[in-house]
N, CA, C and O atoms as a printed pandas DataFrame, in Angstrom:
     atom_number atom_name residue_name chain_id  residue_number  x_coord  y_coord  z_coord
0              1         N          UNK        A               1   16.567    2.351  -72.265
1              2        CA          UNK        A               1   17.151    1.920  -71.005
2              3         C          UNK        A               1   17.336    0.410  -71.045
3              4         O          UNK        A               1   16.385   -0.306  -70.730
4              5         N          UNK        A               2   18.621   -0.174  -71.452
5              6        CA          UNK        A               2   18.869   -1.480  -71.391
6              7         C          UNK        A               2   17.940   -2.379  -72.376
7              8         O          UNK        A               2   17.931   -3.603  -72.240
8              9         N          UNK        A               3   17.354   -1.897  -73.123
9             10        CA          UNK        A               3   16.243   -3.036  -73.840
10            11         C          UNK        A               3   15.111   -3.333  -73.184
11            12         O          UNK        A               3   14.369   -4.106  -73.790
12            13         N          UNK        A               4   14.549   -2.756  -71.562
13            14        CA          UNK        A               4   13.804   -4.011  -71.042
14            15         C          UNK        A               4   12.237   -3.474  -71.111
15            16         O          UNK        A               4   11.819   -2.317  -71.146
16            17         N          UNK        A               5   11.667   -4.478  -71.116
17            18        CA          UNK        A               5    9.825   -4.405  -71.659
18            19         C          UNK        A               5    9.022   -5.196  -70.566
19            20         O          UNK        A               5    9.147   -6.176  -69.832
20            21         N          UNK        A               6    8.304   -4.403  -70.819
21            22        CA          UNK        A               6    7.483   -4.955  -69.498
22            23         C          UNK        A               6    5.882   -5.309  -70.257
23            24         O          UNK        A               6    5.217   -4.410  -70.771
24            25         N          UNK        A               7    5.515   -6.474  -70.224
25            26        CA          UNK        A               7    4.299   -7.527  -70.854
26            27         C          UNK        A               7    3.143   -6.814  -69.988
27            28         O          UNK        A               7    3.606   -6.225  -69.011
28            29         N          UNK        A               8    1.713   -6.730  -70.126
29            30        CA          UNK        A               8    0.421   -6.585  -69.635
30            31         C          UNK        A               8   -0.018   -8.372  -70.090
31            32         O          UNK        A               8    0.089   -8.899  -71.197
32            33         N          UNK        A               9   -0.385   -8.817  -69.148
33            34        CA          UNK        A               9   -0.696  -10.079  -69.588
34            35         C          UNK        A               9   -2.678  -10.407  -69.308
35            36         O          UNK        A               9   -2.925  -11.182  -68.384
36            37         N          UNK        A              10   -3.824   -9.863  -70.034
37            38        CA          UNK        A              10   -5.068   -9.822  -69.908
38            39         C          UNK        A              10   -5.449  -10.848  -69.376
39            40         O          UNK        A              10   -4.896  -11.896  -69.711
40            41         N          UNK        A              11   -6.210  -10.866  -68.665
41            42        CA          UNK        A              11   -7.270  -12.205  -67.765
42            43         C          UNK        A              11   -8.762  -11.369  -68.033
43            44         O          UNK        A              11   -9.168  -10.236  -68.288
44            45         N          UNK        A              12   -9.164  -12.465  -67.839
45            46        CA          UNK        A              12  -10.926  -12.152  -67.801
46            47         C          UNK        A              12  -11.773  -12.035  -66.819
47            48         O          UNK        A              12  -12.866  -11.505  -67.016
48            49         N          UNK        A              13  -11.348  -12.593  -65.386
49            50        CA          UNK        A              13  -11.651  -12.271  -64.334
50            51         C          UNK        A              13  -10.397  -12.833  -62.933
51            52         O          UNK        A              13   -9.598  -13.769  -62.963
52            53         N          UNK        A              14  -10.648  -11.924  -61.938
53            54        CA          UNK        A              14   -9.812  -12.082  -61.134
54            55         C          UNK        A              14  -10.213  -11.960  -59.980
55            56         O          UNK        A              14  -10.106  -10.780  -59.646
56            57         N          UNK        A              15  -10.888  -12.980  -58.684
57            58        CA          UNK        A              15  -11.435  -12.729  -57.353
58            59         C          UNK        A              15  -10.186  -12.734  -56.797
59            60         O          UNK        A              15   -9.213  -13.478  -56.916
60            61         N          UNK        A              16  -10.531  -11.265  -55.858
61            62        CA          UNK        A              16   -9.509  -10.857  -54.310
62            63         C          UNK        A              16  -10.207  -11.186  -53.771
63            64         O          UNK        A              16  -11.371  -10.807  -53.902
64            65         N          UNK        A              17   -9.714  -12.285  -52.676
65            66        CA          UNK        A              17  -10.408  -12.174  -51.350
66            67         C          UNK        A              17   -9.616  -11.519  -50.323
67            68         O          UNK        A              17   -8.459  -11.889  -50.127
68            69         N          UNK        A              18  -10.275  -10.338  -49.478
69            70        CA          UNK        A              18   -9.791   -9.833  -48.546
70            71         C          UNK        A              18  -10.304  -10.683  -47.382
71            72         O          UNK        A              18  -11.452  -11.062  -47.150
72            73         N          UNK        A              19   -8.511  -11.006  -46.319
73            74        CA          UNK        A              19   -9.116  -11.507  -45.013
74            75         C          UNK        A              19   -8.204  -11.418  -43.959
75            76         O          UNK        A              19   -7.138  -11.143  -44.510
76            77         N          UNK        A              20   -8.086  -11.466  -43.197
77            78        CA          UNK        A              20   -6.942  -11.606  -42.192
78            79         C          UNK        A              20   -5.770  -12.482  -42.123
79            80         O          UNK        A              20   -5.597  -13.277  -43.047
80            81         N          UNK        A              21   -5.079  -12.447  -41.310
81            82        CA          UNK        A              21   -3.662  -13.513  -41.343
82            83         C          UNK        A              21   -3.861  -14.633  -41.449
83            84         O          UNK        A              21   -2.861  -15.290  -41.739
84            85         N          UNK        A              22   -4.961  -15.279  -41.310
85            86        CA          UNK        A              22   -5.190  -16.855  -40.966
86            87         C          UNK        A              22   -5.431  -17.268  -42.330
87            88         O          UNK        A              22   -5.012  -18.410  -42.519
88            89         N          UNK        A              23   -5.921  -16.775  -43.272
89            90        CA          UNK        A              23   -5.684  -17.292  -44.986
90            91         C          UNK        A              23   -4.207  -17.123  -45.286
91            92         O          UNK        A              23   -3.836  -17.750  -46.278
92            93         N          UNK        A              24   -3.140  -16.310  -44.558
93            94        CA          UNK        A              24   -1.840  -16.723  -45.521
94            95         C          UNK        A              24   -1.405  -18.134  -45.208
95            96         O          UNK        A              24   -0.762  -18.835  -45.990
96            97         N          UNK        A              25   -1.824  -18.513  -43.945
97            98        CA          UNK        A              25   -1.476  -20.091  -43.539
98            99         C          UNK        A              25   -2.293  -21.025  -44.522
99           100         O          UNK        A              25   -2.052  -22.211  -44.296
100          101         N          UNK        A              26   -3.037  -20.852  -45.370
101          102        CA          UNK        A              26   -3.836  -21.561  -46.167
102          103         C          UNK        A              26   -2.905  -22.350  -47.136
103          104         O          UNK        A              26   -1.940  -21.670  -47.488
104          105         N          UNK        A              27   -2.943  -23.681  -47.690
105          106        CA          UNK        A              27   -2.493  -23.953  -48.277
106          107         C          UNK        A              27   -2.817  -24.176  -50.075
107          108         O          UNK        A              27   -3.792  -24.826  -50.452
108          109         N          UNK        A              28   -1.954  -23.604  -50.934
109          110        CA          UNK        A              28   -2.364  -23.682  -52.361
110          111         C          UNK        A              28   -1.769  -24.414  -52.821
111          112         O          UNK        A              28   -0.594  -24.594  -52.503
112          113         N          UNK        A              29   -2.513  -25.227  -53.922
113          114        CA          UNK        A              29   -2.053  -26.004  -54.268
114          115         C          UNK        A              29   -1.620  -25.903  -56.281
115          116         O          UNK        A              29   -2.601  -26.060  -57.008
116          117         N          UNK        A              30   -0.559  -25.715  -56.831
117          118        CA          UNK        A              30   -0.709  -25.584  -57.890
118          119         C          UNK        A              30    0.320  -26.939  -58.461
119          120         O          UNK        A              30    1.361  -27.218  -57.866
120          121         N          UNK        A              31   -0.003  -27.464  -59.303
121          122        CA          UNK        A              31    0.440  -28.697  -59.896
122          123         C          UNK        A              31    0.582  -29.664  -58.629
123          124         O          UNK        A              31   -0.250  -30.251  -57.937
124          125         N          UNK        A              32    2.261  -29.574  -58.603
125          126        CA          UNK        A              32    2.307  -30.887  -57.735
126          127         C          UNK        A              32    2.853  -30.139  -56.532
127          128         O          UNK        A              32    3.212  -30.933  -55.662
128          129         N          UNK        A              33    2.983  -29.213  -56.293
129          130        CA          UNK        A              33    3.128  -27.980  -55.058
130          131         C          UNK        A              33    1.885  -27.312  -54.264
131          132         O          UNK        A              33    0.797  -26.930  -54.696
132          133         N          UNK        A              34    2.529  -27.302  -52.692
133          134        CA          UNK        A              34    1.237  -27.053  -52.505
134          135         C          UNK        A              34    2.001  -25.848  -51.085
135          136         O          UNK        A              34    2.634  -26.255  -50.111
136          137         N          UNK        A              35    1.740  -24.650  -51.339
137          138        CA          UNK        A              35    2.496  -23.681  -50.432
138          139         C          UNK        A              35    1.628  -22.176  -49.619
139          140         O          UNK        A              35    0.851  -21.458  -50.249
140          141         N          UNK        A              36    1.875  -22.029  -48.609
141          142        CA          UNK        A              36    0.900  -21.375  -48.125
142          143         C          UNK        A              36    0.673  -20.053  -49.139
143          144         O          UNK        A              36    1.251  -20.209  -50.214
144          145         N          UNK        A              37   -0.051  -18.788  -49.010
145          146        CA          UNK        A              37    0.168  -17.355  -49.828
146          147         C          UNK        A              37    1.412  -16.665  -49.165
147          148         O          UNK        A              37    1.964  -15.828  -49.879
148          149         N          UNK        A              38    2.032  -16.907  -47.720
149          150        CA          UNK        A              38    3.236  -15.706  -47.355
150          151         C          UNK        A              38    4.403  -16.774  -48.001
151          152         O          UNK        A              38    5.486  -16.225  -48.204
152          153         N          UNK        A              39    4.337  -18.141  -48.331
153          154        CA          UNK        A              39    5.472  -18.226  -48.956
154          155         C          UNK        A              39    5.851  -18.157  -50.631
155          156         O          UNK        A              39    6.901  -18.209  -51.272
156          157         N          UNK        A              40    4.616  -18.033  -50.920
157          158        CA          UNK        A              40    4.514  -17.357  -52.355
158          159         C          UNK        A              40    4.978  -16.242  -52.230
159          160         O          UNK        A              40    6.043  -15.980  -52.789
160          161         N          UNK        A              41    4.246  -15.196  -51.395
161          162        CA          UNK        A              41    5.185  -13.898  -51.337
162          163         C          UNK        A              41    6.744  -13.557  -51.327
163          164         O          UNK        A              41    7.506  -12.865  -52.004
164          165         N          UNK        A              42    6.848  -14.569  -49.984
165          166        CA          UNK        A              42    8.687  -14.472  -50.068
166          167         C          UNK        A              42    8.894  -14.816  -50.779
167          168         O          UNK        A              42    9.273  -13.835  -51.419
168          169         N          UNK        A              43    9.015  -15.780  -51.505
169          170        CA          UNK        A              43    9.433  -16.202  -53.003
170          171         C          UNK        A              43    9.509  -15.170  -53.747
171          172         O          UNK        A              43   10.535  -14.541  -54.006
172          173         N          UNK        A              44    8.464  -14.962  -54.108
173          174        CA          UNK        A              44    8.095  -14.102  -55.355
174          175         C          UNK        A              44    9.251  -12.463  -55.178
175          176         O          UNK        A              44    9.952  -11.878  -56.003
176          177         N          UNK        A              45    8.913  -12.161  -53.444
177          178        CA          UNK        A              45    9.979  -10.891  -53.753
178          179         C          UNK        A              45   11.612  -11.288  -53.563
179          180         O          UNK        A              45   12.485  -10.581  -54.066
180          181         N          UNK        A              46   11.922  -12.497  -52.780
181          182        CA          UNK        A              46   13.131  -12.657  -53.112
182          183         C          UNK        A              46   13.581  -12.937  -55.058
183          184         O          UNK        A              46   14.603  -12.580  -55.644
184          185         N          UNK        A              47   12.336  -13.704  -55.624
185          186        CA          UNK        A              47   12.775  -13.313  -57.022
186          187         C          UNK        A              47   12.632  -12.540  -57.926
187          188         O          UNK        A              47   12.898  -12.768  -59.106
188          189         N          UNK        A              48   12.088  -11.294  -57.357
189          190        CA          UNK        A              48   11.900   -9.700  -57.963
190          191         C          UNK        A              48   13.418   -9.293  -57.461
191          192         O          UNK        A              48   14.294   -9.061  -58.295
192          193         N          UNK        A              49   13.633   -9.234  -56.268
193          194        CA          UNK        A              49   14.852   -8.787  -56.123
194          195         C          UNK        A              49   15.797   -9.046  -56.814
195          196         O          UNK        A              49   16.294   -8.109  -57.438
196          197         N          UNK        A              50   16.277  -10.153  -56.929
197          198        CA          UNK        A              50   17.000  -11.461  -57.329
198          199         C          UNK        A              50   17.386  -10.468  -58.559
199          200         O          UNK        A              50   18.262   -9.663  -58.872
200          201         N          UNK        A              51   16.444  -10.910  -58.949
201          202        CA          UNK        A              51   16.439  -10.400  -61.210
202          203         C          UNK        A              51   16.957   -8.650  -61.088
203          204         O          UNK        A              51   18.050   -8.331  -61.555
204          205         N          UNK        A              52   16.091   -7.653  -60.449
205          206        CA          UNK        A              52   16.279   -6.687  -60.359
206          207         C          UNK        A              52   17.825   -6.216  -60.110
207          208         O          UNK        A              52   18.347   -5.455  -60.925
208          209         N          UNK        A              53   18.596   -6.718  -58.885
209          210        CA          UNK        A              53   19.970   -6.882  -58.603
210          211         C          UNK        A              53   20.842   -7.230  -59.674
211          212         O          UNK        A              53   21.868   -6.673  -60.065
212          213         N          UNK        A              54   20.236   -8.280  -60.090
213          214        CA          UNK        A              54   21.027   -8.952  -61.893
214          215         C          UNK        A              54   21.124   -8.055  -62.523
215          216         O          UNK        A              54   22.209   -7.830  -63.060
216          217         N          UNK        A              55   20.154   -7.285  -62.686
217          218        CA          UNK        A              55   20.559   -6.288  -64.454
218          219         C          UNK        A              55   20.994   -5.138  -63.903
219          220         O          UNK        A              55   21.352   -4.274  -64.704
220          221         N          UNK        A              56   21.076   -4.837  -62.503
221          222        CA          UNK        A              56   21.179   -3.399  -62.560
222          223         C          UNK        A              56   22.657   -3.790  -62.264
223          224         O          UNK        A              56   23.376   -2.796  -62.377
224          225         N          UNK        A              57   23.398   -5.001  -61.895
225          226        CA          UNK        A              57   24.906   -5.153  -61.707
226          227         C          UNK        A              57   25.695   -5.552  -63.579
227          228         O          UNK        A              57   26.876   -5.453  -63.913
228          229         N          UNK        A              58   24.497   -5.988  -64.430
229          230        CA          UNK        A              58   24.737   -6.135  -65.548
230          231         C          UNK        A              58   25.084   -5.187  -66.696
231          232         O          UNK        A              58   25.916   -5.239  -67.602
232          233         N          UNK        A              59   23.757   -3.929  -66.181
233          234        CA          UNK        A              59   24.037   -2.324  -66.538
234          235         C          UNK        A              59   24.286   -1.654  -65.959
235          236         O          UNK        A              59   24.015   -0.477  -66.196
236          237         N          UNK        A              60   24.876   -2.009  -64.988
237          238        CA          UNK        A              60   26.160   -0.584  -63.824
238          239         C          UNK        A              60   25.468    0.407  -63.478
239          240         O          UNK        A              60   25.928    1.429  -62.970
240          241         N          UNK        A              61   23.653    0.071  -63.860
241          242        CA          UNK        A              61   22.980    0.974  -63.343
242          243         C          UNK        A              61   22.236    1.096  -61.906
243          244         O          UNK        A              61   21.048    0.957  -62.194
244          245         N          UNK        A              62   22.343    1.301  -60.401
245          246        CA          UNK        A              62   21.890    1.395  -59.351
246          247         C          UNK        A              62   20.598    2.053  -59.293
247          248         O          UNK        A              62   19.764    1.707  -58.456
248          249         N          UNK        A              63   20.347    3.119  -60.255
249          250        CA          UNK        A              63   18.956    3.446  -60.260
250          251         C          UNK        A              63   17.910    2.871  -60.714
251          252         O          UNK        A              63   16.741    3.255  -60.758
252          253         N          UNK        A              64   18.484    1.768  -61.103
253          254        CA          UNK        A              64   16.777    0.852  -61.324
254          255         C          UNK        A              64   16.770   -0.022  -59.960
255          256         O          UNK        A              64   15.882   -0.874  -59.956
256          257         N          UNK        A              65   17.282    0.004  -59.230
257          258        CA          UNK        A              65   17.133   -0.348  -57.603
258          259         C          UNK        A              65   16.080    0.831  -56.661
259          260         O          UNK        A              65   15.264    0.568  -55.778
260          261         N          UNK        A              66   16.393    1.911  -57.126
261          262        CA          UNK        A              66   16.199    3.363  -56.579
262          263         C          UNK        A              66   14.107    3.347  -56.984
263          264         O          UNK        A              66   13.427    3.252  -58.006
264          265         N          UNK        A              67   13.906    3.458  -55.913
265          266        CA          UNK        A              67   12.286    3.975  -55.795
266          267         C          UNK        A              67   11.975    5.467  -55.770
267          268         O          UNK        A              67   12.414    5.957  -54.730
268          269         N          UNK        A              68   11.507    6.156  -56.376
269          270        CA          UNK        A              68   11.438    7.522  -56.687
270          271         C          UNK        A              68    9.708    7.798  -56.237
271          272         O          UNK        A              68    8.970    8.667  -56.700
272          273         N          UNK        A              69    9.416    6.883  -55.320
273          274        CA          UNK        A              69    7.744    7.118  -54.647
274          275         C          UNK        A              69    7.809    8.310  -53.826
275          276         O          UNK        A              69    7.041    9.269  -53.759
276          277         N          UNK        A              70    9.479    7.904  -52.880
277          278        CA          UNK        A              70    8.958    9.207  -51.539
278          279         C          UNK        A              70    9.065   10.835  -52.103
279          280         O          UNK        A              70    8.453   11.844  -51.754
280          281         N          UNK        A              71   10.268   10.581  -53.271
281          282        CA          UNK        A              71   10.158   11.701  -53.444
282          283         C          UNK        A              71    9.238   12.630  -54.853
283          284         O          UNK        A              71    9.454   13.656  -55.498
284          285         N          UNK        A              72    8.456   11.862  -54.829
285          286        CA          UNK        A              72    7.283   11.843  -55.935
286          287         C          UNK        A              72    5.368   12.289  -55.029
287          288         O          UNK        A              72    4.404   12.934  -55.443
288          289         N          UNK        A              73    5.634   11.535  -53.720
289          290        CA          UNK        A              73    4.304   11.968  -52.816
290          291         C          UNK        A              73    5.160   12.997  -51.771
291          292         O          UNK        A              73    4.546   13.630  -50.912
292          293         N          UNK        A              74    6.339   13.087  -51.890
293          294        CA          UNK        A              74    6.907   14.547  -50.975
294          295         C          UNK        A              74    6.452   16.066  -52.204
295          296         O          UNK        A              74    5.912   17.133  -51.911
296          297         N          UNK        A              75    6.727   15.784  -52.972
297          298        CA          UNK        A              75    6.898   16.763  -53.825
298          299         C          UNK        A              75    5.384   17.177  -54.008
299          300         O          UNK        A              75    5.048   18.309  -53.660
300          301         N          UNK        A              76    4.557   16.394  -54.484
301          302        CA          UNK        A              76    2.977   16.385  -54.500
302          303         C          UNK        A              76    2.103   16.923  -53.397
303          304         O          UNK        A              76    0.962   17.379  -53.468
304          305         N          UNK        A              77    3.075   16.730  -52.133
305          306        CA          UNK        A              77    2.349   16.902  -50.941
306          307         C          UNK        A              77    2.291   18.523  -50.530
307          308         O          UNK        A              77    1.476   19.196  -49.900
308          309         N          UNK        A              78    3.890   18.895  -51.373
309          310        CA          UNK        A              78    4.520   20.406  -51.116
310          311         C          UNK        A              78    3.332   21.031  -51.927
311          312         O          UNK        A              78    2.594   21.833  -51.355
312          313         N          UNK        A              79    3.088   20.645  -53.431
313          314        CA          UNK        A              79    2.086   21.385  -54.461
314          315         C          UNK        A              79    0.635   21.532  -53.697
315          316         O          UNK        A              79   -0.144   22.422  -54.037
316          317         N          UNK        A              80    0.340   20.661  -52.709
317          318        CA          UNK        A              80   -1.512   20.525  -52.102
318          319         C          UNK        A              80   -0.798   21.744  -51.132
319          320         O          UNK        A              80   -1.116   22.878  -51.489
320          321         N          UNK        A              81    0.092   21.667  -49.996
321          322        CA          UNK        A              81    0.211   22.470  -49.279
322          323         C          UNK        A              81    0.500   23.810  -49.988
323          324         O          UNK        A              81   -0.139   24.740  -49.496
324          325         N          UNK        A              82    1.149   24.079  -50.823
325          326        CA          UNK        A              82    1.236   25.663  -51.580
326          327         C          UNK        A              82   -0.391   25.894  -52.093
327          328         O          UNK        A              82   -0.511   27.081  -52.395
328          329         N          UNK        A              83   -1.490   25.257  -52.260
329          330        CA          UNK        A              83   -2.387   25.111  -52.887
330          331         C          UNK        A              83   -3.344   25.787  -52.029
331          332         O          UNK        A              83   -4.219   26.600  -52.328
332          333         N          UNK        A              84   -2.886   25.110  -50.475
333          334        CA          UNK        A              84   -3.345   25.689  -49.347
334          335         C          UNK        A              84   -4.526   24.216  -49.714
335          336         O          UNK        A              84   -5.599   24.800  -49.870
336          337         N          UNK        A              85   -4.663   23.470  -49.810
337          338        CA          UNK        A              85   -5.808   22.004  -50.228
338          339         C          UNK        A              85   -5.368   21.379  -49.296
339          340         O          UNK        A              85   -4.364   20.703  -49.521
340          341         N          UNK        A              86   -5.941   21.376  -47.945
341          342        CA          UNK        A              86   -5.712   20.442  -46.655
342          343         C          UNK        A              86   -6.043   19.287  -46.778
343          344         O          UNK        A              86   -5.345   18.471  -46.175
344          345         N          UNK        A              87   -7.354   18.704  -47.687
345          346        CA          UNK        A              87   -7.992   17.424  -48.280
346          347         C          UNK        A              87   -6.625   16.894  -48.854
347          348         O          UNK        A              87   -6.042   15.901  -48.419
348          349         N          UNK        A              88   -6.137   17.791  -50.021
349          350        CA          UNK        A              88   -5.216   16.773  -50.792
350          351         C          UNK        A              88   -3.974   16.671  -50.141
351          352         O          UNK        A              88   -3.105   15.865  -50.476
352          353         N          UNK        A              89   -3.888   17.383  -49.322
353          354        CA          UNK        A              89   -2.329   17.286  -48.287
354          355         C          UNK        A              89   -2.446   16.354  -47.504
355          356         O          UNK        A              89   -1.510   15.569  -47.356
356          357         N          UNK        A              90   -3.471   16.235  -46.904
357          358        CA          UNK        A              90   -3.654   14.686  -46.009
358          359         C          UNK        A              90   -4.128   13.416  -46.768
359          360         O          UNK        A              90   -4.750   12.547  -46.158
360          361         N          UNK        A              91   -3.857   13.301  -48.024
361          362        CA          UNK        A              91   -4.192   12.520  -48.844
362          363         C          UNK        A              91   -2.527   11.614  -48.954
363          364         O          UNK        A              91   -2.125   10.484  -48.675
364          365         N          UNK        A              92   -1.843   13.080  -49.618
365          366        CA          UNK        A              92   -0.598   12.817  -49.550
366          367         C          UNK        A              92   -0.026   12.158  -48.681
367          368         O          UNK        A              92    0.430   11.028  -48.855
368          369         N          UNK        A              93    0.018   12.951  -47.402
369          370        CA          UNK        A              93    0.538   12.894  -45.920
370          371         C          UNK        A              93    0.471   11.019  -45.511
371          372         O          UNK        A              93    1.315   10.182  -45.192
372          373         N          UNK        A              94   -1.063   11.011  -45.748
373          374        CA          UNK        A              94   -0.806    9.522  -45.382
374          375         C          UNK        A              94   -0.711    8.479  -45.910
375          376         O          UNK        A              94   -0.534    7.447  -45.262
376          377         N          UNK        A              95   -0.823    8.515  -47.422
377          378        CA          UNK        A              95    0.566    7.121  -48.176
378          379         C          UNK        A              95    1.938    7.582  -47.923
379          380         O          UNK        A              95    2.858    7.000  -48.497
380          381         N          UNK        A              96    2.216    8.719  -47.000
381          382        CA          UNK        A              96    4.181    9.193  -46.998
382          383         C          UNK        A              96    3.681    8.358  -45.575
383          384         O          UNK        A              96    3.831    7.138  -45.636
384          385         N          UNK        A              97    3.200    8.814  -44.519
385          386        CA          UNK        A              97    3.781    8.069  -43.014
386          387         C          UNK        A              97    3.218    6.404  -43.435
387          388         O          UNK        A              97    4.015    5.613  -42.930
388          389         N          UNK        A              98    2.250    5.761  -44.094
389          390        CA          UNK        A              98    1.677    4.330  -44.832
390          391         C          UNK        A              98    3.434    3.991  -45.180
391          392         O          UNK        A              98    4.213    3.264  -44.564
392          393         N          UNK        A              99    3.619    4.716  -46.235
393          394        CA          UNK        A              99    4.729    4.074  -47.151
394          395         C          UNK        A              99    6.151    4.027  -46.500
395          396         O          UNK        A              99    7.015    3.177  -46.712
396          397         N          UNK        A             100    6.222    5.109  -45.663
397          398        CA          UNK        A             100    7.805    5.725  -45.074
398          399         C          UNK        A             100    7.301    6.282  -43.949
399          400         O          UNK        A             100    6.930    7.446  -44.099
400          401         N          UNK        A             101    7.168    5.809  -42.846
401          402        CA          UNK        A             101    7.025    5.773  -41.728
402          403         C          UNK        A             101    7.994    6.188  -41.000
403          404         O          UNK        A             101    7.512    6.575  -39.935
404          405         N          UNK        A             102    9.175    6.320  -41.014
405          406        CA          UNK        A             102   10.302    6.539  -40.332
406          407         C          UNK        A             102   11.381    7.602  -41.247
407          408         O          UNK        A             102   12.281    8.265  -40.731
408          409         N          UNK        A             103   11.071    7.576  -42.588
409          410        CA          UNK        A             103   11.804    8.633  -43.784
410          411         C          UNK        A             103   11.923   10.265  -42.978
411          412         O          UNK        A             103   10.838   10.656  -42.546
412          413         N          UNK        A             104   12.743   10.920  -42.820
413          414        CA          UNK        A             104   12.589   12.572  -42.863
414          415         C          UNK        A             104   11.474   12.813  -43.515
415          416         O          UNK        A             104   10.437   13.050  -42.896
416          417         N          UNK        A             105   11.507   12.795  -44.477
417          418        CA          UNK        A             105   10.379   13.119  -44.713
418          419         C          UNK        A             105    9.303   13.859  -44.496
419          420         O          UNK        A             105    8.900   15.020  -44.437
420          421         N          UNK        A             106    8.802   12.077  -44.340
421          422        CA          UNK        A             106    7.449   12.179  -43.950
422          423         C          UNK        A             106    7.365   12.851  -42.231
423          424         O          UNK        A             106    6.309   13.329  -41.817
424          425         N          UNK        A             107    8.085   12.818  -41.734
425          426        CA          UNK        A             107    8.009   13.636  -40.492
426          427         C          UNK        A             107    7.440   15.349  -40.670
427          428         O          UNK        A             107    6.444   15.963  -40.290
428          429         N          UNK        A             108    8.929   15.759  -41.624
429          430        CA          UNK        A             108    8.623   16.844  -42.133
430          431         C          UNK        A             108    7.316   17.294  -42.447
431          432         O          UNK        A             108    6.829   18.198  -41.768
432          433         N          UNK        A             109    6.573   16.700  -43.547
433          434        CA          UNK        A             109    5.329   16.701  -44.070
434          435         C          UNK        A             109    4.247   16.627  -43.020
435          436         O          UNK        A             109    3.218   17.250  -43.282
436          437         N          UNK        A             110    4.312   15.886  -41.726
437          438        CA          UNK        A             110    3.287   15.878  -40.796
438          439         C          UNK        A             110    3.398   16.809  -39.948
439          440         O          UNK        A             110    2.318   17.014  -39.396
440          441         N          UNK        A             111    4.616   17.791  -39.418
441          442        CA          UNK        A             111    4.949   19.039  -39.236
442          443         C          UNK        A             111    4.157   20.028  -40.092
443          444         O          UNK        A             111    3.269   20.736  -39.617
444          445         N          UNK        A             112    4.463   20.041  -41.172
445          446        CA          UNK        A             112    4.034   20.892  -42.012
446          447         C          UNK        A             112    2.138   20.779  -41.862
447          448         O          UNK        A             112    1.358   21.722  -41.994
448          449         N          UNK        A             113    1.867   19.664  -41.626
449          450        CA          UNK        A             113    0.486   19.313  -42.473
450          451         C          UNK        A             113   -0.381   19.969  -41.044
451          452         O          UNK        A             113   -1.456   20.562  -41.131
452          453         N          UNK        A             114    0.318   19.720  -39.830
453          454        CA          UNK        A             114   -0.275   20.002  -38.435
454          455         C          UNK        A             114   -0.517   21.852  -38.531
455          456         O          UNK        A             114   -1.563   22.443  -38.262
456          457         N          UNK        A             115    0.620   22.389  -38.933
457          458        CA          UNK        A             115    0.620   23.700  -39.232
458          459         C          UNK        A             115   -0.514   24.702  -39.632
459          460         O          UNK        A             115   -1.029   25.689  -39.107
460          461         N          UNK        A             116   -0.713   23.822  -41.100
461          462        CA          UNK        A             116   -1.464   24.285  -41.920
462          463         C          UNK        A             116   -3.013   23.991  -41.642
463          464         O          UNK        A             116   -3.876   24.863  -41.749
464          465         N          UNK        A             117   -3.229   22.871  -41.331
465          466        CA          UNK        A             117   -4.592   22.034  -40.469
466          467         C          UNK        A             117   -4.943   23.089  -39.370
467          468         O          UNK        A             117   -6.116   23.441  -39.496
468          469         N          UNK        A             118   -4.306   23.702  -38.338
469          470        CA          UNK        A             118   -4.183   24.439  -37.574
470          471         C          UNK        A             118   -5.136   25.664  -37.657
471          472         O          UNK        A             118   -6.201   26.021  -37.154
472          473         N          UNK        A             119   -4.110   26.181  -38.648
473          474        CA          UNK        A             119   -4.964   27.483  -39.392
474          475         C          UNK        A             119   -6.208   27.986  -40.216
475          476         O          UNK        A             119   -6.746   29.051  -40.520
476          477         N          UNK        A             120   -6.376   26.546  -40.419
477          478        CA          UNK        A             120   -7.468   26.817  -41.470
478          479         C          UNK        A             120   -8.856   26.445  -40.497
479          480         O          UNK        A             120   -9.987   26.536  -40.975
């Protein structure tokens, strides 16, 4: 697919700090820049996009734009519910309304999931 490779780049340690909104206002400072964490973010996904848009207008290909998540935890969600596995259906269920909140979908799936929850 187009040549492209994707690097693992190893570190030796890496602290997350989990905290609320008031650390993205924090300011970092790297060299001679110094920018809060939400404008690193925008950055960073306006230049994921950016690049992503580039090659897929470079290889006339639109499906490397295309996210294949919803219909990857729809499909997964159908296998727990045929399974009759209410645990793994609401597992599913809620990275689909988390991820796609508003998708058919996931509507569907919480229809379905109420159904089956119901009965058992």
């Amino acid at each position: 697919m187009a040549g492209l490779k994707s690097y693992v780049v190893p570190m030796s340690a890496y602290e997350h700090h989990w905290s609320g909104s008031i650390r993205s206002y924090r300011q970092i400072s790297y060299y001679d820049k110094a920018q809060t964490s939400k404008q690193i973010q925008l950055r960073n996904a306006y230049l994921f996009q950016k690049k992503w848009n580039e090659i897929a207008g470079k290889t006339k290909n639109s499906l490397l734009l295309k996210s294949n998540w919803l219909p990857i935890l729809s499909r997964q969600f159908e296998l727990a519910m045929q399974a009759k596995d209410v645990t793994k259906s609401k597992v599913f269920l809620d990275l689909l309304i988390k991820d796609f909140p508003s998708a058919s979908e996931s509507v569907n799936c919480a229809t379905l999931y109420q159904k089956l929850s119901s009965n058992s």
